[in-house]
N, C-alpha and C positions, 0 to 999 in steps of 0.2 A: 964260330957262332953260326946258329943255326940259319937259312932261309926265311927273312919273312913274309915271304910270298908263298912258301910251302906253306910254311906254320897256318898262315890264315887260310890256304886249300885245304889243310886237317881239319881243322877246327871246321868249317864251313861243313862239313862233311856229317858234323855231329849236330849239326841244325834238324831241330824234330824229335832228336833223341828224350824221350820222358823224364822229367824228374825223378828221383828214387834218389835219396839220401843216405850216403855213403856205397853209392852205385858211382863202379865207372866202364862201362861196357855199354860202346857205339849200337844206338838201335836200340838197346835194350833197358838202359836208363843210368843214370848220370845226376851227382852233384858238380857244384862247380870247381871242389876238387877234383873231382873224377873227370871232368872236361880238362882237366891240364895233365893230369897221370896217364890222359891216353896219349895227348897229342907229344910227351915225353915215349909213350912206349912206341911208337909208330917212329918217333923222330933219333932215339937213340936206345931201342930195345928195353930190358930189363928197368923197371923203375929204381932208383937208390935207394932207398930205404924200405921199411914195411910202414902202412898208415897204419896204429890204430883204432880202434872203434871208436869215433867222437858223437856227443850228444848232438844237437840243434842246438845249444846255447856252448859248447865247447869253448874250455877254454874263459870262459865272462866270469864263473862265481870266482875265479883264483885271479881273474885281472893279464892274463899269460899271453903274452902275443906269437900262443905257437904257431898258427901259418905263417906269418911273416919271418919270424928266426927259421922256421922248413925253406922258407923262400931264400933265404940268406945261405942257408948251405949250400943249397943245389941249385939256383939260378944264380944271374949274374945283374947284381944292383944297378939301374938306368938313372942316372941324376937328371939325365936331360927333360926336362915340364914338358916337353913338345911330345905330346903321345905318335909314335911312330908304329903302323901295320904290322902285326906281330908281339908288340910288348906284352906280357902278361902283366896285369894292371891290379892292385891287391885294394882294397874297396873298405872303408868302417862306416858301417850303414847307420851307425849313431853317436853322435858326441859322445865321449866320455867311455864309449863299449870298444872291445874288440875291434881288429883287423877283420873280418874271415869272408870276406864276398872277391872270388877272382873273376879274372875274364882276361880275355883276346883281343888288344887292338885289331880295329879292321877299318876296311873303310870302302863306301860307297858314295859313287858318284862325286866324290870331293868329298863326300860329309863324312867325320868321324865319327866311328862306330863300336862298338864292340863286342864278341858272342861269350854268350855265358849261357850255367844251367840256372834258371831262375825258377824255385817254388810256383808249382802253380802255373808257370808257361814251358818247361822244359828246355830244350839249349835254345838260343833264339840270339839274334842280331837285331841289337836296340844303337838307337843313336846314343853317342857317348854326350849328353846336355849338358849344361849345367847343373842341373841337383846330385848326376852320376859323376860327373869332372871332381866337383868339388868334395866327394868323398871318394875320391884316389887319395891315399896315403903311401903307396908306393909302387915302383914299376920296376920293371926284371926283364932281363935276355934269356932266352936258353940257350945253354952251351952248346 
């Protein structure tokens, strides 16, 4: 299992980087898939699969929980509820929709935190709250 002290030095590193949807190239712009395809290609070269082209609403008219079964192949399922620095944290930003907002446990000063590319702010390190806790639906290791 990977470092998660590194993992959140990668990831940190992608702070600033612009949103652009279906971008994952540090500096130059980044979904928040593309925030975990890189911190996978820095962490173990070659990405497993090929992604590809998904809409903005990907995935919702067919009800499909493809990030999450991507996530079940290639990471490794965390049951543990205690978000721990490192986990990759899989997000449904609406009752009833889709899985498909990731991000990066992290943590500052004690406070739990986590970076992601966010529409509109690009990668960024947000506190992990209660409105963002409570749409975790599932969390993962990298191998």
């Amino acid at each position: 299992m990977s470092d998660p002290e590194v993992i959140v030095e990668i990831a940190r590193r992608w702070i600033g980087t612009s949103y652009v949807h279906q971008a994952a190239t540090q500096g130059a712009g980044t979904d928040c898939l593309g925030l975990i395809r890189g911190v996978w290609r820095e962490l173990h070269g070659a990405e497993p699969e090929a992604v590809p082209a998904y809409s903005p609403d990907w995935s919702e008219p067919q009800g499909e929980e493809r990030l999450w079964e991507a996530a079940l192949r290639h990471l490794r399922p965390v049951g543990d509820p205690e978000t721990r620095p490192g986990t990759v944290l899989l997000f449904r930003m609406r009752a009833g929709s889709v899985a498909k907002h990731l991000g990066i446990a992290s943590e500052r000063g004690g406070q739990s935190c986590f970076i992601h590319a966010y529409s509109g702010h690009g990668v960024i390190e947000s506190p992990l709250s209660g409105p963002w806790r409570r749409r975790v639906v599932a969390r993962f290791a990298f191998p």
